[in-house]
C-alpha positions in Angstrom: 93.3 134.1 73.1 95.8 132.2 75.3 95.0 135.4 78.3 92.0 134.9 77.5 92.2 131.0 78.2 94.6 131.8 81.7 92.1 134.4 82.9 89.3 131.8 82.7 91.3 129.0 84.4 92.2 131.6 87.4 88.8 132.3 87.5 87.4 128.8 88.0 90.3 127.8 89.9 90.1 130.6 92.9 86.1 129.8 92.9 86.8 125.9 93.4 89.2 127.2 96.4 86.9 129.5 97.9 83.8 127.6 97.7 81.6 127.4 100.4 78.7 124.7 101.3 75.2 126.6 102.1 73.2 124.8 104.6 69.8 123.1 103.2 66.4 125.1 104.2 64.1 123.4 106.0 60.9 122.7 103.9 63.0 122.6 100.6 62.0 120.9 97.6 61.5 117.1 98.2 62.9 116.1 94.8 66.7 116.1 96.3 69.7 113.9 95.4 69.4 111.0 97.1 71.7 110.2 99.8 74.9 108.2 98.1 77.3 107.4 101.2 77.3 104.1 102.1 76.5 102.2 105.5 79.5 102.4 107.0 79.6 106.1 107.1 77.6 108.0 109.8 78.1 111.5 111.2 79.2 111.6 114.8 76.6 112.7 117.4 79.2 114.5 119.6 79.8 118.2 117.6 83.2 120.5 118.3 83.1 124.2 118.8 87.4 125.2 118.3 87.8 127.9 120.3 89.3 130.8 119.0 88.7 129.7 115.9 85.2 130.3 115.2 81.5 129.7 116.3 80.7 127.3 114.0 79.8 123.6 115.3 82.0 120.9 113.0 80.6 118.2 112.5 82.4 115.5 112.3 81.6 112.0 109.8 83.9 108.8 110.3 84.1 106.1 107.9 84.7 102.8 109.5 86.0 99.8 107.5 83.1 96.9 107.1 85.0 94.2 108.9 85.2 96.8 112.0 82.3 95.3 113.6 83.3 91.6 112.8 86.9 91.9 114.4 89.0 93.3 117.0 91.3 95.0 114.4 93.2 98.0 115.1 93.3 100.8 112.0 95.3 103.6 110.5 93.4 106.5 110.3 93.0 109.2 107.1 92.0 112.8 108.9 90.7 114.6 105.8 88.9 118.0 105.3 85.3 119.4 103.4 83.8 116.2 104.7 80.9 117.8 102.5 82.5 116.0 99.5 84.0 113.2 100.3 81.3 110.6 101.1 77.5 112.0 99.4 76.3 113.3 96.9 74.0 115.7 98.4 76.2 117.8 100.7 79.3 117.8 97.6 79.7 121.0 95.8 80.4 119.7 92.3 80.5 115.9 93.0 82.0 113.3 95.5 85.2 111.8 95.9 83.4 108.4 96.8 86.3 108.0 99.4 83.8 105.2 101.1 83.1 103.3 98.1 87.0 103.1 97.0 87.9 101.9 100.4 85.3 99.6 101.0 86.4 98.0 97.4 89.8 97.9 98.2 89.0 96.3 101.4 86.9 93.6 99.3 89.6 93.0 97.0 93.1 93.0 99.7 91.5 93.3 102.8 93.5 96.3 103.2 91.3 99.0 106.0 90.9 102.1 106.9 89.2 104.6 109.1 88.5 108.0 107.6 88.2 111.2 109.9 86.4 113.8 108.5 85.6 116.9 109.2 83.1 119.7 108.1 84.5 123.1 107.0 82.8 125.9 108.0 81.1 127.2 104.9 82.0 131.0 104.4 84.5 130.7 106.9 86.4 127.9 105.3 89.2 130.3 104.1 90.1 130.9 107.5 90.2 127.5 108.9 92.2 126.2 106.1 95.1 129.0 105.9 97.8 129.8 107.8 98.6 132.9 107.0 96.5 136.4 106.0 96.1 137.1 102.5 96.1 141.0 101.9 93.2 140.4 99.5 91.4 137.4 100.7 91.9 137.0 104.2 92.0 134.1 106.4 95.4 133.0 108.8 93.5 130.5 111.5 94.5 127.6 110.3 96.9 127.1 112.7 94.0 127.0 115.4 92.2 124.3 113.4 95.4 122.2 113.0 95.8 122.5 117.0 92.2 121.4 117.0 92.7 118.1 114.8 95.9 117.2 117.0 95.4 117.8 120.3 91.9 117.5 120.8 89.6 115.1 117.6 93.0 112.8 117.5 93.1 111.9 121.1 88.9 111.9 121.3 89.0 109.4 118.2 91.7 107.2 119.9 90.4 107.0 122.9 86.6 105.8 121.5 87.5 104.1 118.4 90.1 101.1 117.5 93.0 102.8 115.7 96.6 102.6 115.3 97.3 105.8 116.8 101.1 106.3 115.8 102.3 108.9 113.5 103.3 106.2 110.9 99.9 105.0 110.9 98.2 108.6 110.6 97.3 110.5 107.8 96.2 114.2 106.4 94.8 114.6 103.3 93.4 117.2 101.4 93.0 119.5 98.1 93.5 122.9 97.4 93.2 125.4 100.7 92.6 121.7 102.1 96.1 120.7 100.5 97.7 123.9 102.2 96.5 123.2 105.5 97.3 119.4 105.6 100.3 120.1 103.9 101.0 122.9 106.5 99.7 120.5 109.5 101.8 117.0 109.0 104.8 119.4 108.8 104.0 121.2 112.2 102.8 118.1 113.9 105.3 115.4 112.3 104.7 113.8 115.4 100.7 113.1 115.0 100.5 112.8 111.2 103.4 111.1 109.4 102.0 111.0 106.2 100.6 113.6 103.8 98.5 114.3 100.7 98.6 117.6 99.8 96.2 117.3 96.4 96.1 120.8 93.9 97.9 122.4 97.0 97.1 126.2 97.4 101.0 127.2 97.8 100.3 130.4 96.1 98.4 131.9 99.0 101.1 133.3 100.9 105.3 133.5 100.3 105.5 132.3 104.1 104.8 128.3 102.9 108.4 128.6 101.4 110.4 129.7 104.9 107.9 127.6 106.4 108.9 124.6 104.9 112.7 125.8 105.5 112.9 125.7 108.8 110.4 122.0 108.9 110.8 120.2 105.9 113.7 117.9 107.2 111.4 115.1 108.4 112.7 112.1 108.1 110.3 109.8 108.5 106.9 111.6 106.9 105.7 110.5 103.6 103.9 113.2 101.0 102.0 113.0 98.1 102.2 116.0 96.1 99.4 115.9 93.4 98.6 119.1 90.9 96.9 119.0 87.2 98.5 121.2 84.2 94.8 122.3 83.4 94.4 123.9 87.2 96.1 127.0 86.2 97.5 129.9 88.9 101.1 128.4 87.9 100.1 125.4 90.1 102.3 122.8 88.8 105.3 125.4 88.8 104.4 126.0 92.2 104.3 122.1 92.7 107.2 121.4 91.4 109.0 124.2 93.2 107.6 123.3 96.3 109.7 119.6 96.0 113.0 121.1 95.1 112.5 122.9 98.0 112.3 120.2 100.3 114.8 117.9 98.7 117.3 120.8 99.2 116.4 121.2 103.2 117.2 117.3 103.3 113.6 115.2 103.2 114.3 111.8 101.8 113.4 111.5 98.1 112.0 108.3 98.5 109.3 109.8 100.8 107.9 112.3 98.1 106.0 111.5 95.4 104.9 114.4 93.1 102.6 113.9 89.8 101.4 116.0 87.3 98.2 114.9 85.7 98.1 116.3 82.1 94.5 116.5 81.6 93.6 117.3 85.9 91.5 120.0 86.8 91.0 121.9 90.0 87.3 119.6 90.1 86.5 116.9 93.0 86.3 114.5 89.9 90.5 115.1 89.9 90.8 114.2 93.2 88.5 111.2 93.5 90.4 109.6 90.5 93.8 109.9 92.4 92.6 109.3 96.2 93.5 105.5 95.2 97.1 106.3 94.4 97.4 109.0 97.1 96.9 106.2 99.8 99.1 103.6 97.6 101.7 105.6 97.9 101.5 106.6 101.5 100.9 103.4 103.0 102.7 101.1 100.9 99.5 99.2 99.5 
């Protein structure tokens, strides 16, 4: 019974990290989910190709605090990934995170704001933009391409045409599972870009190379991470989790500056991560 249980949960959980986002027809049904991200959210006209990466164009959808208009504010910025989920209901897989309407509350109740970057994956090709390394049985190994892509070429085009606070300490990545891996991967290549990380139900089984990877670049003295994983996620996550923090305490990164929870009833679901995205940034910014 208890194989047959683990079996199931591996199941569901690799299908959550492989799950790609099918475009809409044209001439579909018209009885479709109506649209649930709020004003403040629009999708940016300007689209990137990443060479070498793919030939997919990324859109990209920016979340802008509501006083952005009203003031001459600066803003930290969150850079998150599968965009698809994190503002409306119709382009989510299983559900949005409602990252819009949890900032734009906190904003209501502390006037505490934020912008939010974020970016489309690429459907079927997600699993190549999100890890990387190769997996002998799943593929994939671009991601360091796409992380390139995020620092050297969106961060500078959203500083330059937007108001944000464009240092390290002010910058974010945040992500969940293969999206987890990568962000968790990219604030530790490019401490210098994003100093802070959430790495939600973090993928660190996909590949052995995470562990000398984070070797040779976990001493970082001055990033902050969130490491979030659910005991119901299964594919040893929350051993992999927890091993994952020894790790970088023994390289040397400061124990303050690492969080790690373990959510007893959390599943590998966007439900998880929109429950915790509040704490995630809590933690990071010092709200």
């Amino acid at each position: 019974m208890k194989r047959t249980i683990l079996v199931l949960l591996s199941f569901l959980f690799l299908t959550y990290s492989f799950k790609t986002y099918p475009q809409k027809k044209e001439g579909s049904s018209t009885k479709e989910k109506k649209s649930t991200k709020s004003a403040n959210v629009s999708i940016l006209k300007k689209e990137f190709i990443i060479d070498g990466l793919n030939d997919i164009s990324h859109k990209i959808w920016l979340y802008l605090p509501p006083n952005y208009h009203s003031s001459t504010e600066n803003y930290p910025v969150l850079y998150m990934h599968d965009v698809q989920n994190l503002f409306d209901d119709t382009t989510s897989f299983v559900g949005e995170w409602a990252v819009d309407e949890t900032l734009n509350e906190l904003y209501h109740k502390t006037g505490k704001s934020f912008i939010v970057v974020g970016v489309e994956n690429g459907g079927e090709k997600r699993i190549e933009e999100y890890t990387p390394w190769k997996h002998e049985k799943y593929g994939g190994g671009k991601g360091d391409i796409y992380i390139n892509f995020l620092a050297n070429e969106l961060k500078p085009f959203i500083d330059e045409n937007y108001r944000t606070k464009s240092e390290a300490n002010q910058t974010a990545i945040i992500g969940s599972s293969l999206g987890g891996l990568i962000s968790f991967y990219g604030g530790f290549k490019h401490p210098e870009v994003f100093g802070k990380i959430g790495a939600l139900s973090t993928s660190f089984w996909f590949s052995d190379k995470i562990n000398t990877f984070a070797k040779e670049n976990g001493k970082q003295t001055n990033t902050k991470l969130f490491l979030l994983v659910g005991e119901k996620e299964g594919n040893a996550m929350v051993p992999n989790t927890q091993n994952m923090e020894k790790l970088l305490l023994k390289t040397g990164f400061p124990k303050e500056n690492i969080k790690t929870k373990i959510v007893t009833e959390g599943k590998h679901t966007e439900s998880f991560w929109k429950a915790e995205f509040l704490e995630v940034i809590t933690f990071l910014y010092n709200l």
